[in-house]
PDB file of N, H, CA, C and O in Angstrom:
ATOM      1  N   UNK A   1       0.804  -1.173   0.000  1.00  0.00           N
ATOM      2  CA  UNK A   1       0.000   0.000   0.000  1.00  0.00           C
ATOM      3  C   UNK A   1       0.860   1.253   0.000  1.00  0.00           C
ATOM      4  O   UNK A   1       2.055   1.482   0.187  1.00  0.00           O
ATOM      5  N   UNK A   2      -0.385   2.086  -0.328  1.00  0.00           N
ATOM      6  H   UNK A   2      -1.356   1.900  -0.480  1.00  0.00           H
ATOM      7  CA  UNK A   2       0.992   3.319   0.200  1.00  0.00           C
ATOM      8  C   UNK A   2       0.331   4.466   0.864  1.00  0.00           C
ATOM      9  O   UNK A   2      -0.848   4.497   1.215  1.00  0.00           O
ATOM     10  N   UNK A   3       1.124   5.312   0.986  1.00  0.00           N
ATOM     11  H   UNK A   3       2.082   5.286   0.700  1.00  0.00           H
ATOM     12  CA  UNK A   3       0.379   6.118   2.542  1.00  0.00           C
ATOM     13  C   UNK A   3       0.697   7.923   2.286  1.00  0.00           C
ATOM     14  O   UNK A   3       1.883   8.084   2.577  1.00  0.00           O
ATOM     15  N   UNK A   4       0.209   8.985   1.953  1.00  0.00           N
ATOM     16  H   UNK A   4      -0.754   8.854   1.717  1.00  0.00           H
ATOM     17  CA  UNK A   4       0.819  10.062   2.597  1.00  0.00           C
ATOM     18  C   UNK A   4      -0.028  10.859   3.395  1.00  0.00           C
ATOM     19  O   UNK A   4      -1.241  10.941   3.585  1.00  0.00           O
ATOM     20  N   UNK A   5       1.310  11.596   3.931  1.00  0.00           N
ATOM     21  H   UNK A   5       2.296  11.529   3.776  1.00  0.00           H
ATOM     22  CA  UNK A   5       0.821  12.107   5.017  1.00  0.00           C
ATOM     23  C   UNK A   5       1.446  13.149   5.092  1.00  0.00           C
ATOM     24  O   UNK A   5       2.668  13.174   4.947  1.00  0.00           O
ATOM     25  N   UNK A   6       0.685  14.270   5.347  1.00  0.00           N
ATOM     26  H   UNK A   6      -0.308  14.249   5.464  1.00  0.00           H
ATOM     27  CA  UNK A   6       1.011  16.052   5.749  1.00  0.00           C
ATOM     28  C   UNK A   6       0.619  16.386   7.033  1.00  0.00           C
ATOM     29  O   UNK A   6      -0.367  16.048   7.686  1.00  0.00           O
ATOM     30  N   UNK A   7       1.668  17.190   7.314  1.00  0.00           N
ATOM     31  H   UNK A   7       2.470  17.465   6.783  1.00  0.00           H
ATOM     32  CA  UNK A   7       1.803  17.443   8.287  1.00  0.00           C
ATOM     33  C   UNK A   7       2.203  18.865   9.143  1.00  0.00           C
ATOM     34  O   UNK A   7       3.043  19.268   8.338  1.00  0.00           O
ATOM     35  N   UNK A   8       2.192  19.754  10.052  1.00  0.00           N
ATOM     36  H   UNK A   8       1.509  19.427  10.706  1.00  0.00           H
ATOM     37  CA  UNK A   8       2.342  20.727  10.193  1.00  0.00           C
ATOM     38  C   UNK A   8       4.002  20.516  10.288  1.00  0.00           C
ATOM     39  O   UNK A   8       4.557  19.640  10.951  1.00  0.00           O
ATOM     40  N   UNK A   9       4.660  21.538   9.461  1.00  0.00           N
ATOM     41  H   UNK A   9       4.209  22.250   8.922  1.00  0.00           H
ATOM     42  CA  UNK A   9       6.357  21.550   9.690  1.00  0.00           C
ATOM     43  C   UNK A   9       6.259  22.292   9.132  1.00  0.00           C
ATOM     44  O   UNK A   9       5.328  22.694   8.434  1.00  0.00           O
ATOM     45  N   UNK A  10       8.070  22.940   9.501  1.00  0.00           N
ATOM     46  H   UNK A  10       8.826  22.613  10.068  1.00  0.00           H
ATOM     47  CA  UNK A  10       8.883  24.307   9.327  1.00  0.00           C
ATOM     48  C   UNK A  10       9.860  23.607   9.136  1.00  0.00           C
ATOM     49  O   UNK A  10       9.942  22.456   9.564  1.00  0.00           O
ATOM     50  N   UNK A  11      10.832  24.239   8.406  1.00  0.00           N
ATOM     51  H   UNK A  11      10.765  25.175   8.058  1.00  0.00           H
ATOM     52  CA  UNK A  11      12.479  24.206   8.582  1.00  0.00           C
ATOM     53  C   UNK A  11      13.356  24.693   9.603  1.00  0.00           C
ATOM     54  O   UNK A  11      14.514  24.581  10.007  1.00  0.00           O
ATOM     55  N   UNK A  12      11.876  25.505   9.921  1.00  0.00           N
ATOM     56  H   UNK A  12      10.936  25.595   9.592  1.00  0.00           H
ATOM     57  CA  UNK A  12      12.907  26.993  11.072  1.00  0.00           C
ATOM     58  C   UNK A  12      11.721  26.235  12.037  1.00  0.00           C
ATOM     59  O   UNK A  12      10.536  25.903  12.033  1.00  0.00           O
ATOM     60  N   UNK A  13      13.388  26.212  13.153  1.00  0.00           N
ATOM     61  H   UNK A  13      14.351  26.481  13.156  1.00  0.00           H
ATOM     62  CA  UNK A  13      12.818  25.769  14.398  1.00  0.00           C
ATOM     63  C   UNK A  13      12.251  26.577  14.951  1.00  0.00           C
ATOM     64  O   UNK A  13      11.315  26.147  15.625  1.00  0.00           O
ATOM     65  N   UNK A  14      12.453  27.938  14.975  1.00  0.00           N
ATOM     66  H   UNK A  14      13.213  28.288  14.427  1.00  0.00           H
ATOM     67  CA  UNK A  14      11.674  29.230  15.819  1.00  0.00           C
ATOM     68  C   UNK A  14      10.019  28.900  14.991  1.00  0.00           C
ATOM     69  O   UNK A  14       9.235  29.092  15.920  1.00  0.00           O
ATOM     70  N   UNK A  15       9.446  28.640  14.151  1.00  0.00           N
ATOM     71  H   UNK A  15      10.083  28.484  13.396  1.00  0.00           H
ATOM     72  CA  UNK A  15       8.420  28.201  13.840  1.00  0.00           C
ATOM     73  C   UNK A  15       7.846  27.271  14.529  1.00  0.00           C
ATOM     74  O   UNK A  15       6.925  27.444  15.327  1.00  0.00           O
ATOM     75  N   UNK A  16       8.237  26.501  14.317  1.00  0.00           N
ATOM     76  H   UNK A  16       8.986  26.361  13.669  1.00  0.00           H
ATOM     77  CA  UNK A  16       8.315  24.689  15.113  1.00  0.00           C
ATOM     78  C   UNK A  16       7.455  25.193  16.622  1.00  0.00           C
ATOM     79  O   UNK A  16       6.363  24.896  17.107  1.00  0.00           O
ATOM     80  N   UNK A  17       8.184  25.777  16.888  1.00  0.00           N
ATOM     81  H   UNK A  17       9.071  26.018  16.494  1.00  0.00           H
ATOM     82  CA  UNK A  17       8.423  26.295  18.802  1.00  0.00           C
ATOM     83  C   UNK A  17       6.855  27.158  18.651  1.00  0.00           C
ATOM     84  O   UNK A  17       6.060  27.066  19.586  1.00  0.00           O
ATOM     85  N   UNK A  18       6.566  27.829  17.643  1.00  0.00           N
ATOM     86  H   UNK A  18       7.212  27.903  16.883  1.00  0.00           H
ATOM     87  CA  UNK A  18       5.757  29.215  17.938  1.00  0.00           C
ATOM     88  C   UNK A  18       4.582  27.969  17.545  1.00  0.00           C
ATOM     89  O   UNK A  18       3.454  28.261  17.942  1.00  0.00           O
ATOM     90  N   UNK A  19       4.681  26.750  16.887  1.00  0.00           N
ATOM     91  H   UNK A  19       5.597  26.514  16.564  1.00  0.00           H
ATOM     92  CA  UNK A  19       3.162  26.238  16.651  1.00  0.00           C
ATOM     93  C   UNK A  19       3.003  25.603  18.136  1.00  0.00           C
ATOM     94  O   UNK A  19       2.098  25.737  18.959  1.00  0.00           O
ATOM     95  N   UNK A  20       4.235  24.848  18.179  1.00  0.00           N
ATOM     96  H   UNK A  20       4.971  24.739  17.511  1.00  0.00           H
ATOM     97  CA  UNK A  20       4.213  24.232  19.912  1.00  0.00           C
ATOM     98  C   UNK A  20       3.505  24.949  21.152  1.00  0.00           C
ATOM     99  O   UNK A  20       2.729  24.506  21.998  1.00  0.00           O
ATOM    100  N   UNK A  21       4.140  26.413  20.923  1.00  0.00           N
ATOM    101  H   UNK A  21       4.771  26.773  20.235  1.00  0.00           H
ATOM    102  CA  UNK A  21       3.680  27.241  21.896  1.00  0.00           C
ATOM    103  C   UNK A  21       2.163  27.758  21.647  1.00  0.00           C
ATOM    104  O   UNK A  21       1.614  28.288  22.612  1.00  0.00           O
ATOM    105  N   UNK A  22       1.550  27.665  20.613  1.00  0.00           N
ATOM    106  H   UNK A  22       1.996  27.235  19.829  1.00  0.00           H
ATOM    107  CA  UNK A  22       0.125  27.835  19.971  1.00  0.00           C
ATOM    108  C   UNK A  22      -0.562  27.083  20.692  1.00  0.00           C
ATOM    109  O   UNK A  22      -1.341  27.568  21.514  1.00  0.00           O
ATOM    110  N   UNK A  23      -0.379  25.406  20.498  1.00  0.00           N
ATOM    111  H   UNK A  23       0.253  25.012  19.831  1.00  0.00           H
ATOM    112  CA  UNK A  23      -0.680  24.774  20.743  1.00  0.00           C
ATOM    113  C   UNK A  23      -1.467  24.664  22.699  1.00  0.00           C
ATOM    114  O   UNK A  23      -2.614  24.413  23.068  1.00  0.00           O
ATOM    115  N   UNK A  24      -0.357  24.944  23.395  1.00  0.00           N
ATOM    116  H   UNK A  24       0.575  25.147  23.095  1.00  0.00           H
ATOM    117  CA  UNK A  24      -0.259  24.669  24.676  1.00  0.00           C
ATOM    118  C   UNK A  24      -0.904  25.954  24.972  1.00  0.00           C
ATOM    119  O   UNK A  24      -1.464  26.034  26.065  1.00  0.00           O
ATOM    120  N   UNK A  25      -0.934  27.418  23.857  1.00  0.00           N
ATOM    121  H   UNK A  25      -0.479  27.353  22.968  1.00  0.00           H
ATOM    122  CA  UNK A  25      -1.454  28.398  25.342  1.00  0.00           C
ATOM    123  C   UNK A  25      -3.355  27.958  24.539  1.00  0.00           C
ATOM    124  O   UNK A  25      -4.183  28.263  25.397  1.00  0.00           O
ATOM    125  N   UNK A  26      -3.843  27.561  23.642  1.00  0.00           N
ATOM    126  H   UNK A  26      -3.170  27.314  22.946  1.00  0.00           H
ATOM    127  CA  UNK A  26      -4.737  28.033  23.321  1.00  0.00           C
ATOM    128  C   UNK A  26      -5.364  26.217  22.833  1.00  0.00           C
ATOM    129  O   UNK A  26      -5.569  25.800  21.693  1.00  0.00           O
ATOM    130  N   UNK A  27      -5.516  25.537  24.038  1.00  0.00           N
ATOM    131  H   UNK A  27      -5.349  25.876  24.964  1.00  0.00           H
ATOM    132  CA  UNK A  27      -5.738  23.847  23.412  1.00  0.00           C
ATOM    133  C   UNK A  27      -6.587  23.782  23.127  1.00  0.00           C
ATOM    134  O   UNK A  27      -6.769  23.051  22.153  1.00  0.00           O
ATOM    135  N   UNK A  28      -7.738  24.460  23.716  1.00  0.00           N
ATOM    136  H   UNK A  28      -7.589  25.053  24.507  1.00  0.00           H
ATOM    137  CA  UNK A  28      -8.997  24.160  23.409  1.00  0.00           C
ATOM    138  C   UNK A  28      -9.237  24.379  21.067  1.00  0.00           C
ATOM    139  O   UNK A  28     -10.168  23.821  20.485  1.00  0.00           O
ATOM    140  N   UNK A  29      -8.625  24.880  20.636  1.00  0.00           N
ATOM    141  H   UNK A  29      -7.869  25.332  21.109  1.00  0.00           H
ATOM    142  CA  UNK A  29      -8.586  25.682  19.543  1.00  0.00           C
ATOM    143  C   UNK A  29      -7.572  25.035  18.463  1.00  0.00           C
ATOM    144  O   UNK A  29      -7.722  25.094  17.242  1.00  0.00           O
ATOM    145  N   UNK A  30      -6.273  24.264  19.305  1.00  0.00           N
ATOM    146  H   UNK A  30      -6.152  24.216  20.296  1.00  0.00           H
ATOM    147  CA  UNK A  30      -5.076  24.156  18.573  1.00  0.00           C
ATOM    148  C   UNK A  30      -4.639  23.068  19.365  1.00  0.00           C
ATOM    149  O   UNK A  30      -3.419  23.193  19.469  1.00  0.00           O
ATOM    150  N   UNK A  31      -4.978  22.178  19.906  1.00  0.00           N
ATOM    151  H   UNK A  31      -5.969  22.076  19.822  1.00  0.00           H
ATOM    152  CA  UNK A  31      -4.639  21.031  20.507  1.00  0.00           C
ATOM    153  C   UNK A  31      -4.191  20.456  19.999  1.00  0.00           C
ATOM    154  O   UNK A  31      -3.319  19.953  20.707  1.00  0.00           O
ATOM    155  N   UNK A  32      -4.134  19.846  18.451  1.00  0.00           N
ATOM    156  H   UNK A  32      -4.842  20.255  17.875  1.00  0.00           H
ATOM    157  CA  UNK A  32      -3.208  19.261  17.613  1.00  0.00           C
ATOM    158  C   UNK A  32      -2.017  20.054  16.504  1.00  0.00           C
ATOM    159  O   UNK A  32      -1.392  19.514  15.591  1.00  0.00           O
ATOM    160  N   UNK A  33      -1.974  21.318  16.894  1.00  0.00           N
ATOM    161  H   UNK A  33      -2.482  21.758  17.635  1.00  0.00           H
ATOM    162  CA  UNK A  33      -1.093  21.848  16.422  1.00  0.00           C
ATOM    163  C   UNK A  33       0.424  21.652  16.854  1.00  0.00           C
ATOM    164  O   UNK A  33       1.016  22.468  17.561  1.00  0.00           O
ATOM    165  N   UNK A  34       1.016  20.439  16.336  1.00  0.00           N
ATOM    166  H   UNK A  34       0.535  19.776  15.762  1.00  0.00           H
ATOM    167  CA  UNK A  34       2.316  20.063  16.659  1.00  0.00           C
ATOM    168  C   UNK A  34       3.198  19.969  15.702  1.00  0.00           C
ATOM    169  O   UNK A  34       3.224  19.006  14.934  1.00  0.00           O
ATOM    170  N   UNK A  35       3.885  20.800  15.653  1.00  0.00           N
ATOM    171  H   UNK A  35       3.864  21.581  16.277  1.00  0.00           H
ATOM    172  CA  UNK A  35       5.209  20.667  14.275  1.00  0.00           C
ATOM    173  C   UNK A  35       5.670  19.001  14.119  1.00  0.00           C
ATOM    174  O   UNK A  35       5.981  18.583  15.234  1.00  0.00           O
ATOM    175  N   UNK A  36       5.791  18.021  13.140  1.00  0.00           N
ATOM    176  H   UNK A  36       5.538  18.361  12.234  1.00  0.00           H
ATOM    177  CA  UNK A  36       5.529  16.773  13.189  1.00  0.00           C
ATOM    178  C   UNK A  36       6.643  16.267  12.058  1.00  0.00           C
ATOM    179  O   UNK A  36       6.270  16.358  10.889  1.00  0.00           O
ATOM    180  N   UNK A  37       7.572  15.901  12.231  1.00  0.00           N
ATOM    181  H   UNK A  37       7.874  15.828  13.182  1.00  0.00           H
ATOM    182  CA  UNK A  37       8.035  14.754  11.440  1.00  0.00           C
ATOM    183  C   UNK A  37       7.653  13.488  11.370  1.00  0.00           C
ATOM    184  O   UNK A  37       8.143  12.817  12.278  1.00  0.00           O
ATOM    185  N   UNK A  38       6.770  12.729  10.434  1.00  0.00           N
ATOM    186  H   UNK A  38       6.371  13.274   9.696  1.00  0.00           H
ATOM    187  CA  UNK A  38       6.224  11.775  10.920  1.00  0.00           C
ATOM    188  C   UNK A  38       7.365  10.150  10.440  1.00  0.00           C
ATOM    189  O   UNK A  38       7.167   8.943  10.577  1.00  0.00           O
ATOM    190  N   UNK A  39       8.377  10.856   9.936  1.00  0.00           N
ATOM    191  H   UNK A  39       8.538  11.836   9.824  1.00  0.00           H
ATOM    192  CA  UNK A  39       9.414   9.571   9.173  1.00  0.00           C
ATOM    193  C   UNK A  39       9.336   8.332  10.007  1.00  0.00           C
ATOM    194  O   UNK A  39       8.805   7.303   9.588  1.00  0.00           O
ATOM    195  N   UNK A  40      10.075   8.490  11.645  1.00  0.00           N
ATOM    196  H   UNK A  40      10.506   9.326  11.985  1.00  0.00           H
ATOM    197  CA  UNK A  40      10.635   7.763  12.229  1.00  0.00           C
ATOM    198  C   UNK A  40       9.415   6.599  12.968  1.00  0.00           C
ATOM    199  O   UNK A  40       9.631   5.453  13.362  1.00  0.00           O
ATOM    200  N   UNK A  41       8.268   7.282  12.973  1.00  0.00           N
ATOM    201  H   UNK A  41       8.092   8.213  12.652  1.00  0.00           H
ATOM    202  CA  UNK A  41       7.216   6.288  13.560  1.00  0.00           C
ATOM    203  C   UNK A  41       6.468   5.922  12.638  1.00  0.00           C
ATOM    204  O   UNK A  41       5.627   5.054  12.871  1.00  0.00           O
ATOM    205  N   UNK A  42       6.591   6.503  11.332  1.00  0.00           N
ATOM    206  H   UNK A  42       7.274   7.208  11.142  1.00  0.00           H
ATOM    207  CA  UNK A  42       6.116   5.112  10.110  1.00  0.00           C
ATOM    208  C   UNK A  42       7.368   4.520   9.715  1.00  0.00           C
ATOM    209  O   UNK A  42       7.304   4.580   8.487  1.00  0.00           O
ATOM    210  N   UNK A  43       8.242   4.094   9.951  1.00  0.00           N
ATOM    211  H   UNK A  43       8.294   4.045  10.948  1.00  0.00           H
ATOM    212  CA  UNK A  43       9.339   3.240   9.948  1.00  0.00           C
ATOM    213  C   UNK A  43       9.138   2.177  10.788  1.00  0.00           C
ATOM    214  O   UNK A  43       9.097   0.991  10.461  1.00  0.00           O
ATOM    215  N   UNK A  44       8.984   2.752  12.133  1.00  0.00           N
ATOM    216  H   UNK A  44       9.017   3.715  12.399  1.00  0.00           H
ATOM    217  CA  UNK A  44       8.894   2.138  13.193  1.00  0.00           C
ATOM    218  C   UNK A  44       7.377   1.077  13.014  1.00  0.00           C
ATOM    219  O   UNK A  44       7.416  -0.102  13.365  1.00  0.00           O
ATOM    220  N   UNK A  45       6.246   1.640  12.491  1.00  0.00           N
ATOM    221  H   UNK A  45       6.214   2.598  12.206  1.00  0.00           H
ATOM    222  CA  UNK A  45       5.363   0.812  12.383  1.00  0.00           C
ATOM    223  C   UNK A  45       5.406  -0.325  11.203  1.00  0.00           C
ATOM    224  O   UNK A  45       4.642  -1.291  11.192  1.00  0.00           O
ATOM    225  N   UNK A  46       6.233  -0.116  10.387  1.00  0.00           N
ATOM    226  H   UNK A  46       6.853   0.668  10.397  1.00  0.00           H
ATOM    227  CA  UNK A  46       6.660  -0.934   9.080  1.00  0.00           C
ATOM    228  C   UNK A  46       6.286  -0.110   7.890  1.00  0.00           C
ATOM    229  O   UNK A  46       6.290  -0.695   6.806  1.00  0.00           O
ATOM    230  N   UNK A  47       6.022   0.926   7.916  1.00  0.00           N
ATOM    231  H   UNK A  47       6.019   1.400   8.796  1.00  0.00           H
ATOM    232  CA  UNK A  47       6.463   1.945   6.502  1.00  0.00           C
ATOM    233  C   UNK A  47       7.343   2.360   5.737  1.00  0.00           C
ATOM    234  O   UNK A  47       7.889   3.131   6.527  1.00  0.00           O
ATOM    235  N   UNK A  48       8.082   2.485   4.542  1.00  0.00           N
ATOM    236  H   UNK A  48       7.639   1.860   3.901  1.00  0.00           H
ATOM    237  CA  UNK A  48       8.864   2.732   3.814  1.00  0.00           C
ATOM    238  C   UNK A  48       9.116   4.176   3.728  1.00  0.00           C
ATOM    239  O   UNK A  48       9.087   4.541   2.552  1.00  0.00           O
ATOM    240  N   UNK A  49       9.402   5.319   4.725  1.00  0.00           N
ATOM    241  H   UNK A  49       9.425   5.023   5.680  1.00  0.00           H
ATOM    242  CA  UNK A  49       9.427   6.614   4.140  1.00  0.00           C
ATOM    243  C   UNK A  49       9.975   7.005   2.816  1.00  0.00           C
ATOM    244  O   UNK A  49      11.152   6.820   2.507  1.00  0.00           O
ATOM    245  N   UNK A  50       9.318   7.407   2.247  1.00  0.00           N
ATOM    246  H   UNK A  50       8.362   7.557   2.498  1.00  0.00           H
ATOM    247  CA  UNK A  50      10.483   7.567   0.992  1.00  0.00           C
ATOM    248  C   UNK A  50      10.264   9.181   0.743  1.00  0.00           C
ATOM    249  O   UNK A  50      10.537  10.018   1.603  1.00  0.00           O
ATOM    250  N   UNK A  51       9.637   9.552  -0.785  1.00  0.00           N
ATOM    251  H   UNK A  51       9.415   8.872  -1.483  1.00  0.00           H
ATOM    252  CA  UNK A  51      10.091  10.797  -0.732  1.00  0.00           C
ATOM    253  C   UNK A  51       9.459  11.900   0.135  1.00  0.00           C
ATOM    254  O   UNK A  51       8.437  11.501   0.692  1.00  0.00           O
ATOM    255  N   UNK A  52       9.767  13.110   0.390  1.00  0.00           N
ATOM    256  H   UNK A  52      10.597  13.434  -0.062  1.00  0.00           H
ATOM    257  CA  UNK A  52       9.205  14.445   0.971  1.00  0.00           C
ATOM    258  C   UNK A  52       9.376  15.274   0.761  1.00  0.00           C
ATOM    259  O   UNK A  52      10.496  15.272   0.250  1.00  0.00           O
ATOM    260  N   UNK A  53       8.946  16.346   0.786  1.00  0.00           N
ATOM    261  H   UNK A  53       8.036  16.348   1.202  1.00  0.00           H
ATOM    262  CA  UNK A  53       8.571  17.765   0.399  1.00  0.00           C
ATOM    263  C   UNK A  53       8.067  18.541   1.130  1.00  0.00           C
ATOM    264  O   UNK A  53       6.971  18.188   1.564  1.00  0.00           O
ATOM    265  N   UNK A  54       8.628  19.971   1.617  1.00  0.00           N
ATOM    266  H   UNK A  54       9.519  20.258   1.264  1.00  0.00           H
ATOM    267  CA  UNK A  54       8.238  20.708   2.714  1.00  0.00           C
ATOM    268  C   UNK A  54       7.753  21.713   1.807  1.00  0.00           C
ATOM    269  O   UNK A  54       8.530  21.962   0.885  1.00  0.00           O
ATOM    270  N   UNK A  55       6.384  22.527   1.829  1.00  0.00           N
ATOM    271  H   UNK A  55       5.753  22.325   2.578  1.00  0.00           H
ATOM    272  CA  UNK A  55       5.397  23.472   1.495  1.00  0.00           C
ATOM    273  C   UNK A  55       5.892  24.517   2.195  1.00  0.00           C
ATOM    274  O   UNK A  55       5.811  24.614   3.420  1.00  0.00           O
ATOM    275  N   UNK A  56       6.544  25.527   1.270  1.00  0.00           N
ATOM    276  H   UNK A  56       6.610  25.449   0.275  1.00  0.00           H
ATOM    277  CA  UNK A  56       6.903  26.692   2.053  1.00  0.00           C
ATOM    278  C   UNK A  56       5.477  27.624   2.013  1.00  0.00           C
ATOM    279  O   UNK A  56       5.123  27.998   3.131  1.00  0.00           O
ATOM    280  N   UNK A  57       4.526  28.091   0.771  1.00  0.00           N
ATOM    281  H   UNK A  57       4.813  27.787  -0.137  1.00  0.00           H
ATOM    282  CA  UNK A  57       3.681  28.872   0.310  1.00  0.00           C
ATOM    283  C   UNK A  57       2.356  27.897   1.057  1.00  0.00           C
ATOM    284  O   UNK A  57       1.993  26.721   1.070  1.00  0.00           O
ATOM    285  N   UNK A  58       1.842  29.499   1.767  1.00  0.00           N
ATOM    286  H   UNK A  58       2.136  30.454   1.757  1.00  0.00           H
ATOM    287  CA  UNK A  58       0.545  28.648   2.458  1.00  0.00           C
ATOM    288  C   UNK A  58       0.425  28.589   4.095  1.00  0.00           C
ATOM    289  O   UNK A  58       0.460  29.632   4.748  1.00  0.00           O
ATOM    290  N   UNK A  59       0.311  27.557   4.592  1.00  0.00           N
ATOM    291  H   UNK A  59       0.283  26.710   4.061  1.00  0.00           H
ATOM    292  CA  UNK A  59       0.478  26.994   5.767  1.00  0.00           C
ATOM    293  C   UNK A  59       1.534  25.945   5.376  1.00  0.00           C
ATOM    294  O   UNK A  59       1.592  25.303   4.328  1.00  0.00           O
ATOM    295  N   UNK A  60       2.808  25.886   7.027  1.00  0.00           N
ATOM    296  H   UNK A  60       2.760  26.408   7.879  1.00  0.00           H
ATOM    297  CA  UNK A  60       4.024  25.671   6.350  1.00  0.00           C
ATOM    298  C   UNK A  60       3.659  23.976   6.939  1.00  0.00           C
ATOM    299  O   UNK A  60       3.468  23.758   8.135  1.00  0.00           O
ATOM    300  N   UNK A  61       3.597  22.694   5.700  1.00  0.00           N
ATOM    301  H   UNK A  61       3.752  22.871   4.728  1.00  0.00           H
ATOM    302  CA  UNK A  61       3.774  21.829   5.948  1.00  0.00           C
ATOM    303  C   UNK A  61       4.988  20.701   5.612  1.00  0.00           C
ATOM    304  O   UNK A  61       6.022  21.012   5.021  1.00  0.00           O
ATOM    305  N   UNK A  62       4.797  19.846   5.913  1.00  0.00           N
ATOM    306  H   UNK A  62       3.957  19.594   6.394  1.00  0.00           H
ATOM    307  CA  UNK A  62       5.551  18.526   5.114  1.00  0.00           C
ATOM    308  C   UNK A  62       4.552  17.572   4.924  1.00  0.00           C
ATOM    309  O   UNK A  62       3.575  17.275   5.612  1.00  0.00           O
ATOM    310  N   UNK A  63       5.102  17.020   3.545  1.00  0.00           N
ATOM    311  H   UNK A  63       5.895  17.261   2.986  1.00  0.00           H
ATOM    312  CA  UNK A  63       4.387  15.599   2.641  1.00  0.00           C
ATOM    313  C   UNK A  63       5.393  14.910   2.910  1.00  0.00           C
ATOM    314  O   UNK A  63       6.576  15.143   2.662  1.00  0.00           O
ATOM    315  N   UNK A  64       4.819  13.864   3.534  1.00  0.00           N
ATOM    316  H   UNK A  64       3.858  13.675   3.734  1.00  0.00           H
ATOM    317  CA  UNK A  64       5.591  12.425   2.904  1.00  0.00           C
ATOM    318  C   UNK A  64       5.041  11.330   1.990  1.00  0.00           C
ATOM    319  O   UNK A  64       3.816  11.201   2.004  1.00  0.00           O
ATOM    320  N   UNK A  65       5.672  10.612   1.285  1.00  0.00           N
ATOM    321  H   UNK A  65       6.666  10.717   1.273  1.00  0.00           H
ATOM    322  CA  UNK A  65       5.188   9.767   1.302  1.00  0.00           C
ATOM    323  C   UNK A  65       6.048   8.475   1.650  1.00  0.00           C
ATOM    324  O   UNK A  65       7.248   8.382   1.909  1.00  0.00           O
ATOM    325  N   UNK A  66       4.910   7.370   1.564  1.00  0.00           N
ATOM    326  H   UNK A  66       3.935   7.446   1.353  1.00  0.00           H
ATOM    327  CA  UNK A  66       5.566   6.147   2.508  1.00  0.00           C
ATOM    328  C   UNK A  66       4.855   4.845   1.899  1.00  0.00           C
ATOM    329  O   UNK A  66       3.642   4.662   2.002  1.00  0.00           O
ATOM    330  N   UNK A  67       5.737   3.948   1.248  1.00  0.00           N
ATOM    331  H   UNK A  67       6.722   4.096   1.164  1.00  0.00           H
ATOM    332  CA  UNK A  67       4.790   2.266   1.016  1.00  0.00           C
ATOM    333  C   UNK A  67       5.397   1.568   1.908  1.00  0.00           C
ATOM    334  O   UNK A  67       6.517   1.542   2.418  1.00  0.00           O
ATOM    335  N   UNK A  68       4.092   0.812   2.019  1.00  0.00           N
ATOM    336  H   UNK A  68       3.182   0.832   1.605  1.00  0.00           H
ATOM    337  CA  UNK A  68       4.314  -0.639   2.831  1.00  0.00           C
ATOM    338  C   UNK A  68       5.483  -1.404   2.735  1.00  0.00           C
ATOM    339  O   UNK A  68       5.745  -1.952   1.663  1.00  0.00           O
ATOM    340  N   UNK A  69       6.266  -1.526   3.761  1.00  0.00           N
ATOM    341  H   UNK A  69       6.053  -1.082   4.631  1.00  0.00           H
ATOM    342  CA  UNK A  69       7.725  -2.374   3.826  1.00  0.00           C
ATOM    343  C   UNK A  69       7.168  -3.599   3.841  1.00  0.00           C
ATOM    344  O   UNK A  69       7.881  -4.602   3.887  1.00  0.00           O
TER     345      UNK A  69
END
């Protein structure tokens, strides 16, 4: 199979930090707002990460994609 998945990410960690900090002052609203690499725990579940692409224009995300190992 294959899988993608987007996700909230930055390059710039001061981003990263300001969604983190979004997140925690305002949960009711932004409770899942977590800057997210998702590589290492679809590996970990038996996923193939393969390629990605970070969305600078917009809301700043990352694509991965990932097939079934």
């Amino acid at each position: 199979g294959r899988l993608v998945l987007v996700t909230t990410w930055s390059p710039r960690p001061w981003l990263r930090a300001a969604f983190d900090a979004l997140a925690a002052a305002v949960p009711d609203a932004f409770a899942g707002l977590h800057a997210t690499d998702p590589r290492p725990e679809l590996a970990e579940a038996g996923w193939r990460p393969g390629h990605a692409a970070v969305l600078r224009r917009g809301y700043p995300s990352l694509v991965v994609l990932a097939r079934r190992a």
